[in-house]
PLY file of the C-alpha trace (Angstrom):
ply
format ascii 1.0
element vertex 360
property float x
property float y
property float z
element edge 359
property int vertex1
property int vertex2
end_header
-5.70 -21.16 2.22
-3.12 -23.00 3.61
-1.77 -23.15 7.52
0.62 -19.99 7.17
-2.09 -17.75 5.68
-4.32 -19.12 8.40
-2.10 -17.91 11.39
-3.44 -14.96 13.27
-1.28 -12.08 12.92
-2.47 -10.23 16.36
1.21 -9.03 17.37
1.10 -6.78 14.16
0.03 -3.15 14.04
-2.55 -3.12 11.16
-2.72 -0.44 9.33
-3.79 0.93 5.89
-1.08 2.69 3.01
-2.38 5.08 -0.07
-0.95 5.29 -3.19
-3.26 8.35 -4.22
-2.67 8.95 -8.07
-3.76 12.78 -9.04
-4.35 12.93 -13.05
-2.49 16.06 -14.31
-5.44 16.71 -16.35
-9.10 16.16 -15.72
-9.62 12.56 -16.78
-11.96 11.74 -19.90
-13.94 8.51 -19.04
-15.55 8.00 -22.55
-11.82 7.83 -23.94
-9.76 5.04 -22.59
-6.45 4.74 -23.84
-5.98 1.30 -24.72
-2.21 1.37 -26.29
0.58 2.27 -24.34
4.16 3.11 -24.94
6.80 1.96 -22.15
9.61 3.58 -23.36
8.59 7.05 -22.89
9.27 8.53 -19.91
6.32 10.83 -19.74
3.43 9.68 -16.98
-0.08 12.11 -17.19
-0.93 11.50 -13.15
1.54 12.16 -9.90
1.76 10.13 -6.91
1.59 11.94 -3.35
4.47 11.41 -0.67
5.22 12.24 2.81
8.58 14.06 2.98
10.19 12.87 6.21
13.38 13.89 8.64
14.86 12.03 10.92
17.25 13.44 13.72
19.59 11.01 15.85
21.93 11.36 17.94
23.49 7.64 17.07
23.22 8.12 13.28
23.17 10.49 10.65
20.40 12.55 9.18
18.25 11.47 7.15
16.02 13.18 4.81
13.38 10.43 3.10
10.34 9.63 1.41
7.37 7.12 2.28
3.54 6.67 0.98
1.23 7.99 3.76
-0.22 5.55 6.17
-2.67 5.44 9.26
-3.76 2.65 11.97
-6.42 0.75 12.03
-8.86 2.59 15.11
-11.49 1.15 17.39
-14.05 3.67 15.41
-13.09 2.55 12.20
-15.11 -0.68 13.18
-17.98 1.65 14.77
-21.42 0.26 14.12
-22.75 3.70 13.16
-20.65 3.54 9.67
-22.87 1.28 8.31
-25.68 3.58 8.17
-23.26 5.73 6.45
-22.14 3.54 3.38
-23.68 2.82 -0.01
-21.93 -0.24 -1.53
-24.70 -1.61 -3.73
-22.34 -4.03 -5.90
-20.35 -5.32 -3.36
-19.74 -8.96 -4.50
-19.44 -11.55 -1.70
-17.79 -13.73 -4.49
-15.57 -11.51 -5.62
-13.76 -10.87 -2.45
-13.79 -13.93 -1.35
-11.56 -14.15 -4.78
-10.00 -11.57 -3.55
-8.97 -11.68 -0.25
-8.52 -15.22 0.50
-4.58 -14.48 0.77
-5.08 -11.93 3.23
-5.87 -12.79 6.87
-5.96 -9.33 8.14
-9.58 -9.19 6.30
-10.74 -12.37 7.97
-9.07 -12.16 11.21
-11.48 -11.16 13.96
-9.03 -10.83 16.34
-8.27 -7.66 14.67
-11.02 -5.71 16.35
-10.40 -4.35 19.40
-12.49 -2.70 22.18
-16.01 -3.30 23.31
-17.56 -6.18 20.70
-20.52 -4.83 21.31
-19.63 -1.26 20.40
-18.96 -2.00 17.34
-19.45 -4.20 13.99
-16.75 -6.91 12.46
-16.49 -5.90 9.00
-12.72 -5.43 9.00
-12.63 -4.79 5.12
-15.12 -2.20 5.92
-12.77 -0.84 8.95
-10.34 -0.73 6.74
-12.32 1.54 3.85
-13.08 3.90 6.57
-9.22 3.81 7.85
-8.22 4.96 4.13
-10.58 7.32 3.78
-8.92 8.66 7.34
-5.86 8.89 5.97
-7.01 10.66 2.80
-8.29 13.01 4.53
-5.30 13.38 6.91
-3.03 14.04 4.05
-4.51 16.10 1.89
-8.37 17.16 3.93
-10.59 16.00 0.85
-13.80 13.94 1.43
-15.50 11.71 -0.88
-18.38 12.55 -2.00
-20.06 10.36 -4.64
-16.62 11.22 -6.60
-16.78 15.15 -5.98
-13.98 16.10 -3.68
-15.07 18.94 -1.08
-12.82 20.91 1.27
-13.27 20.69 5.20
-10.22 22.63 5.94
-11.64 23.66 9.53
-12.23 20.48 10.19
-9.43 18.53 9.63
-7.42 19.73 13.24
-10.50 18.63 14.93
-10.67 14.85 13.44
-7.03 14.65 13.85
-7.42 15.38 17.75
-10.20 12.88 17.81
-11.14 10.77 15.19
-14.66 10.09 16.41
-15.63 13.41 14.86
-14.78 12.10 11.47
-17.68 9.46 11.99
-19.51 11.87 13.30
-18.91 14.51 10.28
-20.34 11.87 8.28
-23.21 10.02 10.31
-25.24 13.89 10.90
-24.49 14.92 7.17
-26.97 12.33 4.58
-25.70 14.18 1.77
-21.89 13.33 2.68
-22.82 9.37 1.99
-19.86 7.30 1.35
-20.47 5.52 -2.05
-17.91 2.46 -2.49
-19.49 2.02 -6.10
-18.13 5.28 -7.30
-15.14 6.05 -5.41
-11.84 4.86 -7.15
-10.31 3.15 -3.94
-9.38 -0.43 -4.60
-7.48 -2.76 -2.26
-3.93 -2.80 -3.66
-1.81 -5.35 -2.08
-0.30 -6.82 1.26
3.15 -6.55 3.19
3.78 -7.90 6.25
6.84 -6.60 8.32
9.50 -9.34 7.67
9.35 -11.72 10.80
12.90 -12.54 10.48
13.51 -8.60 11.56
12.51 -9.65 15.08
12.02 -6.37 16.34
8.51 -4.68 17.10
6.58 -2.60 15.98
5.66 -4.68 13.08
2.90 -3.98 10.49
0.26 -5.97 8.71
-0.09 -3.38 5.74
-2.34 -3.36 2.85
-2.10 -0.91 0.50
-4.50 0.92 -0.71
-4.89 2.31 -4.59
-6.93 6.08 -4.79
-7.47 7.21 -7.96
-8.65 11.09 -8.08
-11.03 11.73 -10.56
-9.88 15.72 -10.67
-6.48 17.07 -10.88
-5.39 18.14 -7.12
-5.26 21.90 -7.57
-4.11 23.19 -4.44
-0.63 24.66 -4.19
0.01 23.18 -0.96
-1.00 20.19 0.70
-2.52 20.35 4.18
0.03 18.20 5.66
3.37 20.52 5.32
5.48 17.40 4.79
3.47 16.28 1.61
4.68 16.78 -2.02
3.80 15.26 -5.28
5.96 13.61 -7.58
6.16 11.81 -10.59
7.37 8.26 -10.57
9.87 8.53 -13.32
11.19 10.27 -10.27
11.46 7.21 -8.18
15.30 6.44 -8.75
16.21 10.04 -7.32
14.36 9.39 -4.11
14.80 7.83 -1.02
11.95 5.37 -0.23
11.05 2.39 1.99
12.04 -0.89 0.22
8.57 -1.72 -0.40
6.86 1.48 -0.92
9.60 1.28 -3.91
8.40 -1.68 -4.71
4.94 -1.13 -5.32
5.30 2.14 -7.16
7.63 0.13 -9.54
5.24 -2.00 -10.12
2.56 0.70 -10.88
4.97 2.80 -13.42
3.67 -0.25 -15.67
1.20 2.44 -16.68
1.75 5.31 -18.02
-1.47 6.59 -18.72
-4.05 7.02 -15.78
-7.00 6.14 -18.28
-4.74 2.68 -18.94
-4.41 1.85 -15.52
-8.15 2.45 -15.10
-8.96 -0.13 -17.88
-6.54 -2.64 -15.80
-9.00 -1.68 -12.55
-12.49 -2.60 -14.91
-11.46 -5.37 -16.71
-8.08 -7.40 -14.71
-8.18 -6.20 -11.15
-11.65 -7.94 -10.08
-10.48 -11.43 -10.92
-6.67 -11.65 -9.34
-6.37 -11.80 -5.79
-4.27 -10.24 -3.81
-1.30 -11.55 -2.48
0.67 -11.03 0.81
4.04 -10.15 0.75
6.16 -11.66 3.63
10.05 -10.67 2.63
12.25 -13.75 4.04
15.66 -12.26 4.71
19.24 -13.51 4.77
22.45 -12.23 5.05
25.65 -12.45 3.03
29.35 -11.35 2.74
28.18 -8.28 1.28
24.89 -7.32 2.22
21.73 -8.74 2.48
18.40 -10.43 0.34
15.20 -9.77 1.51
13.10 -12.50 -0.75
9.72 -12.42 -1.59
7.05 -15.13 -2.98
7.95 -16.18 -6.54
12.13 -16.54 -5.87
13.64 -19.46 -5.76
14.96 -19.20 -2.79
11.70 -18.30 -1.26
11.09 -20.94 1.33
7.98 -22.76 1.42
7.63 -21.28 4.92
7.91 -18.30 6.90
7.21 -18.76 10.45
4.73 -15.83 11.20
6.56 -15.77 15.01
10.54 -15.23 14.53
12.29 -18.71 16.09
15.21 -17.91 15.13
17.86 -14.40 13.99
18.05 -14.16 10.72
20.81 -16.50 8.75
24.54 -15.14 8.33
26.13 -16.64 4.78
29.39 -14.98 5.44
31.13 -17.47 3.22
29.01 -16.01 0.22
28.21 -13.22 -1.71
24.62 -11.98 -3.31
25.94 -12.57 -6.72
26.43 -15.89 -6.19
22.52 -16.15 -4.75
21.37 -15.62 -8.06
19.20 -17.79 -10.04
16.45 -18.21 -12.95
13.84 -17.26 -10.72
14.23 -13.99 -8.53
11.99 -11.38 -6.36
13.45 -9.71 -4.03
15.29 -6.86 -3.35
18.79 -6.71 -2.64
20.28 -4.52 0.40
23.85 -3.48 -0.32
24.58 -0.87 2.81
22.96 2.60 2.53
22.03 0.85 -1.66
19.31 -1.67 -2.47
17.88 -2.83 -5.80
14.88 -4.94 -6.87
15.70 -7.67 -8.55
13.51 -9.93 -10.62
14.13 -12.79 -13.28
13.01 -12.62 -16.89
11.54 -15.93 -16.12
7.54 -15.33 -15.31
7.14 -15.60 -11.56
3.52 -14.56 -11.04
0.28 -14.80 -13.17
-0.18 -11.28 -11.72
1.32 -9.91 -14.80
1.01 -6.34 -13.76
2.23 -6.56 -10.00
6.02 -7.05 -10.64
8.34 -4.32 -11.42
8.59 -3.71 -14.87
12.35 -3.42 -15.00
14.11 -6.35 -14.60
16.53 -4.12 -12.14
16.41 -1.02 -10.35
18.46 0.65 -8.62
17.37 3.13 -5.74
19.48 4.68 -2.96
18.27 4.31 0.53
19.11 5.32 3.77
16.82 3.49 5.84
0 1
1 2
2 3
3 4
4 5
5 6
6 7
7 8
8 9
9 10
10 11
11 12
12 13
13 14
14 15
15 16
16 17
17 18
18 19
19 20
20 21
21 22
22 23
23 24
24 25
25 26
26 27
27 28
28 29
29 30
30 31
31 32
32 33
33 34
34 35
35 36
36 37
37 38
38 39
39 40
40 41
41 42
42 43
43 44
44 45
45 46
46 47
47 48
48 49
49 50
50 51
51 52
52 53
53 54
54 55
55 56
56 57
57 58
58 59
59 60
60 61
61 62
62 63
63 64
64 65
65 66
66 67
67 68
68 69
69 70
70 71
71 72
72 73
73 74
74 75
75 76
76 77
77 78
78 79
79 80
80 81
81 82
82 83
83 84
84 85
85 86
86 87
87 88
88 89
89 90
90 91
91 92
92 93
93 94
94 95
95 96
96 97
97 98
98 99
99 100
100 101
101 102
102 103
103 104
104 105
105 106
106 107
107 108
108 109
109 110
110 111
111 112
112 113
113 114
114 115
115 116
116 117
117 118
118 119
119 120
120 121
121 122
122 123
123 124
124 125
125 126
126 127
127 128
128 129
129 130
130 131
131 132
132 133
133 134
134 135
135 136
136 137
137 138
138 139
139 140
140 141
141 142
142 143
143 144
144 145
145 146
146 147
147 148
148 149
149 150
150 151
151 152
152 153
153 154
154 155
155 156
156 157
157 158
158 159
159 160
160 161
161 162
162 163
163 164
164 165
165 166
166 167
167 168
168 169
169 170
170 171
171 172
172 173
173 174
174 175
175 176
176 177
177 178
178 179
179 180
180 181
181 182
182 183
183 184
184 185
185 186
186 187
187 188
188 189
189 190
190 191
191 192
192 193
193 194
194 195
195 196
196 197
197 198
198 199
199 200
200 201
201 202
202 203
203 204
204 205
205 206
206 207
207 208
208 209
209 210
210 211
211 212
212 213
213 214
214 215
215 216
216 217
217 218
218 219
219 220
220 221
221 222
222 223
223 224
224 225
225 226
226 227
227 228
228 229
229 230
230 231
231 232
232 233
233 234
234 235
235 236
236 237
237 238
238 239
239 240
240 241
241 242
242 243
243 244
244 245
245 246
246 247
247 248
248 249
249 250
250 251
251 252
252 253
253 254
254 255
255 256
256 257
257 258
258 259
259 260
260 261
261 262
262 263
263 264
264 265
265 266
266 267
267 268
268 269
269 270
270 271
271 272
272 273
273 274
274 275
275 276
276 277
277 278
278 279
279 280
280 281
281 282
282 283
283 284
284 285
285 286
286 287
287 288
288 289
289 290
290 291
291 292
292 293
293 294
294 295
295 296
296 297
297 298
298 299
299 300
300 301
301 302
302 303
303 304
304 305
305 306
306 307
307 308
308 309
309 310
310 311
311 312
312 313
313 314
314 315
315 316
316 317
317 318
318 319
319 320
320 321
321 322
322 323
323 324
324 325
325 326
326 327
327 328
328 329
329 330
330 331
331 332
332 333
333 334
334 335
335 336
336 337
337 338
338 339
339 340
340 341
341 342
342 343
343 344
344 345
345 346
346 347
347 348
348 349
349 350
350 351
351 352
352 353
353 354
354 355
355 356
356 357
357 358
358 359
């Protein structure tokens, strides 16, 4: 690990972000799909979204898109979870694989509260946070993979969250079992330092895969929807929520993405996406690890506003190796090379460019 990924990161609000994938149809585990066909358009699972408006005075309306998300708690960390979770294969040497690019898991400074209220497993925490948030959005509960409805009680945990834990800890039969519930740590962003502004957020986000089609017409939370991600270009969604669901319309095919999960996922760590931005004639480039303009580092404390290259434009920034995503006004577009800038294969956007309008 080297002395950036080292750096605490305790002036960042962490917090958790679910990309929950609903199959269209009950999912067949005895029949993976191993070939795949990218040029059809046709996806068999949905991706859920918070529908968001925002009214200001000093700017116009917006109307937007974003992946749900939820802060890390004090009682995410309580010491009373543990009695609650069933994680028999949990691999010490796999996360350590794993997570070695992401402080946030081995930060301690990340708890807060009493110490000795609770306990310092912050990947833990964080299980428990997106669990929260599942719940929040769309009031299911895992349940050794069968999803049960606590309607009723899903004003009460969002009032106080303590009840959650507590919904669990007097109920044996409502065991959390890691081993069987599709959640899997997805990847990293960090609110680019070069912003300068707070609140900034230490997110990873988090993968749910649904093992049933989500059947009811409407979602608890009125400002949920699902969508399709062949829908992606027609929306309007944070630069790196875009990002990420790019990168997941690799797969088509739920049952193809699951394979990935068995067989790929264990063995690539995840990596921590701190954009580096700069500004140009006409816009500006928000760069992430992998371009070549990426610099080898990215103070995790802003020294300095970002840089102003009025003298050039973005076309003129590019090169043989690019990540980023380029902010044109209300427009930005991801932009990567054709030249391989990641052994994670499967974790950059499959088009080369893509265009996506956003207000933000």
């Amino acid at each position: 690990m080297n002395q950036q990924q080292q750096q605490q990161t305790t002036d960042w609000n962490k917090n958790v972000a679910l990309i929950i994938l609903s199959p269209i149809i009950d999912i067949n585990d005895s029949s993976l799909i191993t070939d795949i066909d990218h040029d059809d358009d046709y996806f068999d699972y949905r991706i859920y979204l918070q529908h968001l408006e925002r009214h200001e005075k000093i700017s116009p309306d917006i109307s937007y898109d974003k992946l749900p998300r939820m802060n890390l708690s004090d009682d995410d960390f309580h010491r009373d979870w543990i009695a609650s979770i069933d994680w028999l294969r949990r691999d010490p040497s796999v996360e350590k694989v794993k997570f070695q690019n992401v402080p946030m898991i081995h930060d301690r400074s990340t708890v807060c509260g009493d110490y000795g209220e609770y306990h310092q497993d912050v990947l833990l925490a964080l299980r428990i946070c997106a669990l929260r948030c599942l719940f929040n959005e769309i009031g299911i509960l895992p349940n050794h993979c069968n999803f049960d409805k606590f309607d009723d009680w899903l004003d009460k945990c969002r009032k106080d969250w303590q009840i959650f834990r507590r919904l669990y800890t007097a109920n044996n039969s409502l065991q959390i079992n890691f081993d069987e519930i599709e959640l899997y740590e997805w990847w990293n962003w960090l609110t680019p330092t070069s912003v300068g502004r707070s609140p900034r957020y230490d997110t990873l986000y988090y993968l749910v895969i649904l093992k049933e089609s989500f059947q009811k017409i409407q979602t608890l939370s009125r400002h949920g929807h699902w969508i399709s991600l062949d829908q992606i270009p027609s929306l309007i969604l944070p630069p790196n929520d875009c990002y990420e669901l790019t990168c997941l319309s690799r797969f088509h095919q739920i049952n193809q993405l699951k394979l990935y999960m068995r067989l790929e996922y264990p063995r690539i760590p995840i990596k921590r996406w701190i954009p580096f931005i700069e500004f140009y004639q006409d816009g500006c480039i928000s760069y992430l690890p992998g371009d070549q303009f990426y610099p080898n580092h990215v103070p995790i404390i802003p020294i300095a506003p970002p840089n102003f290259n009025t003298n050039i434009t973005m076309i003129q920034r590019r090169s043989l190796s690019m990540n980023r995503i380029e902010h044109h006004g209300l427009k930005y577009q991801i932009v990567v090379s054709g030249a391989k800038i990641s052994d994670h294969y499967h974790h950059i956007p499959y088009t080369k460019i893509s265009n996506v309008i956003s207000k933000l």
